[in-house]
PLY file of the C-alpha trace (Angstrom):
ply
format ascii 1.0
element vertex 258
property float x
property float y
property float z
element edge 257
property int vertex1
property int vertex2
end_header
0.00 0.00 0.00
3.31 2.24 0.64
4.28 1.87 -1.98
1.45 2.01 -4.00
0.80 5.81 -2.54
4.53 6.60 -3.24
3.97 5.66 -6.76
0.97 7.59 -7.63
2.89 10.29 -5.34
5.90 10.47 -7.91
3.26 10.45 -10.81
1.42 13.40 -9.53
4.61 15.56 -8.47
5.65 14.59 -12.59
2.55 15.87 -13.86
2.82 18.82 -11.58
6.40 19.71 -12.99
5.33 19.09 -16.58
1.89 21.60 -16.08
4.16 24.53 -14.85
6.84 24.14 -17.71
4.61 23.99 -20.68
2.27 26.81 -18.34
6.10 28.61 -18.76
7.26 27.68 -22.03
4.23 28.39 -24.55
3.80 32.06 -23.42
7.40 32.88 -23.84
6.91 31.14 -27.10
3.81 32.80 -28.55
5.69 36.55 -27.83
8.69 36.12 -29.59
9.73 35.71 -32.98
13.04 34.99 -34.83
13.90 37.01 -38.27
16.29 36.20 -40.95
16.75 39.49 -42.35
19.14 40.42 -44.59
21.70 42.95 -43.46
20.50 45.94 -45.34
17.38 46.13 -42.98
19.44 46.38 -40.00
18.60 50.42 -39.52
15.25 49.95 -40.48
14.37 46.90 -38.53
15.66 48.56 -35.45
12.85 50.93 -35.93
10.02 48.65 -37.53
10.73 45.95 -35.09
10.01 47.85 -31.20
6.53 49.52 -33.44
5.72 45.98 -34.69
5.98 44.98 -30.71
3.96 47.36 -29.18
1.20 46.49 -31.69
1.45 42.96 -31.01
3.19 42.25 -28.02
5.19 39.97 -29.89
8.71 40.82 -29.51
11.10 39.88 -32.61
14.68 38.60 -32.78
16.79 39.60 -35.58
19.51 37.46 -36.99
20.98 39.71 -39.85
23.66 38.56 -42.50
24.36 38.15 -46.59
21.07 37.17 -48.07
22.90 33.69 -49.46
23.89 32.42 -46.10
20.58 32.74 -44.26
19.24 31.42 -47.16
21.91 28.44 -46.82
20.74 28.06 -43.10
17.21 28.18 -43.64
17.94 24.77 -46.24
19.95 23.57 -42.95
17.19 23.79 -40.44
18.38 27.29 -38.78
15.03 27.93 -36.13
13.90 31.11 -37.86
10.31 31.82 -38.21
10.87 34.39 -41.10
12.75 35.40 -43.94
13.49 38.86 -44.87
15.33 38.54 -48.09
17.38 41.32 -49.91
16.24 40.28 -53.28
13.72 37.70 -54.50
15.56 34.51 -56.07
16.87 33.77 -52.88
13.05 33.36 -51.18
11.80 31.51 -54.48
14.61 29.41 -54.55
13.48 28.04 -51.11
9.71 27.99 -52.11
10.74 25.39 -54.76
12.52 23.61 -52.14
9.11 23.45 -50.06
11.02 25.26 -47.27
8.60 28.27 -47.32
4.89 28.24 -45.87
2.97 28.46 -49.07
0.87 31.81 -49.79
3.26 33.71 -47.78
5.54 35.14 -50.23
5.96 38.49 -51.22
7.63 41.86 -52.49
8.01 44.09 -49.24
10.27 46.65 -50.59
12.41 47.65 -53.80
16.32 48.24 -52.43
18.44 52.09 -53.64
21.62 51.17 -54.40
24.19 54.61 -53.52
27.82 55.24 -53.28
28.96 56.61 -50.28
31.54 58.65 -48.77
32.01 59.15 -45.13
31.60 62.27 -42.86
35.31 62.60 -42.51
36.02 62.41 -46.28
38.03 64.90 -47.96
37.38 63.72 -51.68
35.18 64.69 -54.35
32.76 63.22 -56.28
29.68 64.15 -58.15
29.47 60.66 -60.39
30.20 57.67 -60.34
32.52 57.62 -62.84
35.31 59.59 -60.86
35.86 56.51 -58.74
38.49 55.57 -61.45
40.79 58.50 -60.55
43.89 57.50 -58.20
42.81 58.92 -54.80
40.08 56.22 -54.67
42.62 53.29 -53.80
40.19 51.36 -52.31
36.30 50.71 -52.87
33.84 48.42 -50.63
31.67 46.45 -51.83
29.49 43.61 -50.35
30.34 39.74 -52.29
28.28 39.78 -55.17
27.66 36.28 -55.00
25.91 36.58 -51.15
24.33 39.68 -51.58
21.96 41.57 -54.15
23.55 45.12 -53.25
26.59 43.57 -54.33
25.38 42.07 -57.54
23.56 45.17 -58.26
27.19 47.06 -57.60
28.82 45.12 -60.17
26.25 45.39 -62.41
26.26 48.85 -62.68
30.16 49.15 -63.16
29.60 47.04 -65.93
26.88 48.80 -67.59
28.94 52.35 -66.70
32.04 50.23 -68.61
34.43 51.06 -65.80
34.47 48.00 -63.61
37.37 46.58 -65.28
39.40 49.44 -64.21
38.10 49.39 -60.44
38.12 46.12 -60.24
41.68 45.73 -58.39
40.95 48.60 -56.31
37.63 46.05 -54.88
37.81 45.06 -51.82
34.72 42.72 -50.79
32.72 42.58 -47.21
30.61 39.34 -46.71
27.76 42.14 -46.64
26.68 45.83 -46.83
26.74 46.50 -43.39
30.71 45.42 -43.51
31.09 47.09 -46.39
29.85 50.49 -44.43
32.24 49.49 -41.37
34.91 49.00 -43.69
34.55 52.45 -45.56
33.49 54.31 -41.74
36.84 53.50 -40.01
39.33 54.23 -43.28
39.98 50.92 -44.63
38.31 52.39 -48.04
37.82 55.33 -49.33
34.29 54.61 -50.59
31.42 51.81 -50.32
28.23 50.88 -52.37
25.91 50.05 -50.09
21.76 50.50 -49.51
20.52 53.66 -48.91
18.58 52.31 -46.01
22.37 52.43 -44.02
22.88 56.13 -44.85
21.46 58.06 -41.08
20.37 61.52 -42.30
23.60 63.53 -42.52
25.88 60.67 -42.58
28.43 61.82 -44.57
28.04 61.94 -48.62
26.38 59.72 -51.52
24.97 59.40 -54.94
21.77 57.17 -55.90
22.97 54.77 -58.07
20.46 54.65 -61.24
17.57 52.16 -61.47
18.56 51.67 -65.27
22.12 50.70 -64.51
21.16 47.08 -62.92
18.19 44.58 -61.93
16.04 46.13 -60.07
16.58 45.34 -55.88
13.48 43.38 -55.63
13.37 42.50 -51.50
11.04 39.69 -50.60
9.91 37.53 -47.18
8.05 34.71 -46.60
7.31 32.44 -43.24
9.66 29.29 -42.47
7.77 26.29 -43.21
9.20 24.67 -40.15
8.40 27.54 -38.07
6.30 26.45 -35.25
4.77 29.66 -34.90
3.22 29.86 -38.01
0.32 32.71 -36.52
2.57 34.71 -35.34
4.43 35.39 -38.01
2.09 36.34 -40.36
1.09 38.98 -38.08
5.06 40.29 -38.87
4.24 39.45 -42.63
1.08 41.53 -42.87
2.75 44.26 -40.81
5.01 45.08 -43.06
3.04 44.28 -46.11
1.03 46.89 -44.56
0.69 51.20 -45.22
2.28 51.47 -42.01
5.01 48.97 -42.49
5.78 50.16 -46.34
5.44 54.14 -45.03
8.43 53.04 -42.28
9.90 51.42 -45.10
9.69 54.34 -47.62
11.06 56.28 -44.72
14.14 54.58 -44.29
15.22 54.86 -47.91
13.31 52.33 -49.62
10.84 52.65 -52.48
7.21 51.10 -52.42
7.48 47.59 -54.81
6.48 47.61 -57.73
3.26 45.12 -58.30
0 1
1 2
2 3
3 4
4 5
5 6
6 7
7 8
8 9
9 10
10 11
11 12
12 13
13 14
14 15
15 16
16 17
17 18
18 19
19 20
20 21
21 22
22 23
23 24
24 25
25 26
26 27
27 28
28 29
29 30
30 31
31 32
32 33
33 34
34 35
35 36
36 37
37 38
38 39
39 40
40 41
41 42
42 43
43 44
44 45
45 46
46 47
47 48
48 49
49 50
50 51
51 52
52 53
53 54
54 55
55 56
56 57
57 58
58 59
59 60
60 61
61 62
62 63
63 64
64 65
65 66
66 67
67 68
68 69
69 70
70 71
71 72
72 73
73 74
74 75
75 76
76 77
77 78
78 79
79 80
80 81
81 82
82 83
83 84
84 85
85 86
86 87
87 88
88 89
89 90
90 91
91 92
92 93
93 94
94 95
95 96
96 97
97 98
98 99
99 100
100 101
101 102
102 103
103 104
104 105
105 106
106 107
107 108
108 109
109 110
110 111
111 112
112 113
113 114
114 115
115 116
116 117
117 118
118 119
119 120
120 121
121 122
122 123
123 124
124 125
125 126
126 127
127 128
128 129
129 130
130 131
131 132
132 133
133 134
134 135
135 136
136 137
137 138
138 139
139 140
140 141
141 142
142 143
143 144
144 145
145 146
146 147
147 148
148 149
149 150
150 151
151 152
152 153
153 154
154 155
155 156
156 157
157 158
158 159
159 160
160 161
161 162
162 163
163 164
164 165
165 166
166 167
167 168
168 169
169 170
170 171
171 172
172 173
173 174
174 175
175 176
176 177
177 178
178 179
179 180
180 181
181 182
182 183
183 184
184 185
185 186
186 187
187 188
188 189
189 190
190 191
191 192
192 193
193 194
194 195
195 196
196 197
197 198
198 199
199 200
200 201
201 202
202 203
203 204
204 205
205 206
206 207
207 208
208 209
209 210
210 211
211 212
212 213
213 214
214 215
215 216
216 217
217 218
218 219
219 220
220 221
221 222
222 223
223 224
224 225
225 226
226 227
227 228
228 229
229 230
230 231
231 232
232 233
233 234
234 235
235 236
236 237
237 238
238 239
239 240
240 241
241 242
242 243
243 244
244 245
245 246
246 247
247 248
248 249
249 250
250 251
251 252
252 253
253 254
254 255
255 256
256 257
């Protein structure tokens, strides 16, 4: 009889413990999110994400990085619950792969590509073109085979003709945020990056042409494997939404292009 009670004793203290963790862990669960997001939406998701929050309660966790490695860790079962993309092969190359959450897709924002000089630069430049004189020694730009802004970069070079006379001058950041650091503390004299990573006053640039490559095409979609599949919708539709594409627009993107 002893033991009997100690037995259904243990049982009851287990269910007990296992009440109060999942009483613990689905709350924490349902208010938090995880975003892939591609490094050019590091300024603007620092804004977008605390207004997304207070609407929601839901309070988001960005992972940012090249475009082609979160993309590569979505394929290797990285927990993310979204993907902000900088460009849109990247997100349909992981639709076909049935690694997206189908009907989520879509264009959130079109990227502006701009070269930029930093506050504490001395040289002058009103195109793009004078990049090929001999005071620019050095010029960031992010990998173009990781990220779009990169791509987009080389593209335009090409179509100016000058990128074979730059080209040795190149030195490449694993993305545009690096490619900014790099440029900031003197270890170039000049970066292409977003203009989303240009704070008002920062220093100098010129808006690289539409006509001159692809156009930045930025899209999202929700992780298939995402458990929280509600929840980040909601961060879908938010920024799908006027509010989300006027923060957008306000950060130095333009509205896409249906």
């Amino acid at each position: 009889m002893l033991q009997k009670k100690l037995l259904l004793g243990a049982l009851l203290l287990v269910l007990v413990i296992a009440a109060c963790a999942s009483h613990t862990k689905n709350p924490a669960d349902d208010s938090q999110l995880t975003v892939a997001a591609a490094a050019n939406l590091t300024e603007a998701f620092a804004e977008i994400g605390p207004r997304f929050t207070d609407k929601t309660g839901i309070r988001v966790i960005f992972s940012f990085g090249a475009t082609a490695d979160l993309a590569k860790q979505i394929e290797n079962g990285a927990p993310f619950d979204v993907f902000a993309s900088a460009d849109s092969e990247h997100v349909d190359q992981l639709e076909r792969k049935d690694l997206l959450t189908p009907g989520t897709r879509a264009i959130y924002a079109r990227g502006r590509l701009v070269m930029w000089l930093p506050p504490n630069s001395h040289l002058k430049a009103e195109h793009i073109q004078d990049i090929t004189a001999k005071q620019f020694e050095r010029i960031a730009i992010a990998k173009p085979d990781v990220a779009p802004y990169g791509r987009a970069t080389m593209e335009s070079l090409r179509t100016l003709g000058i990128w074979s006379e730059i080209e040795g001058k190149v030195i490449y950041a694993q993305n545009v945020s690096q490619a900014k650091q790099y440029t900031a503390t003197g270890n170039a004299e000049v970066a292409f990056i977003p203009l989303a990573l240009v704070k008002p006053g920062e220093g100098r640039y010129i808006e690289i042409s539409d006509e001159l490559h692809q156009p930045i095409n930025q899209a999202l979609a929700v992780v298939k494997e995402s458990p929280k599949q509600a929840q980040a919708r909601r961060f879908v539709d938010f920024l799908l939404s006027a509010e989300g594409r006027d923060l957008l627009v306000k950060k130095g993107y333009s509205p896409p292009v249906n």
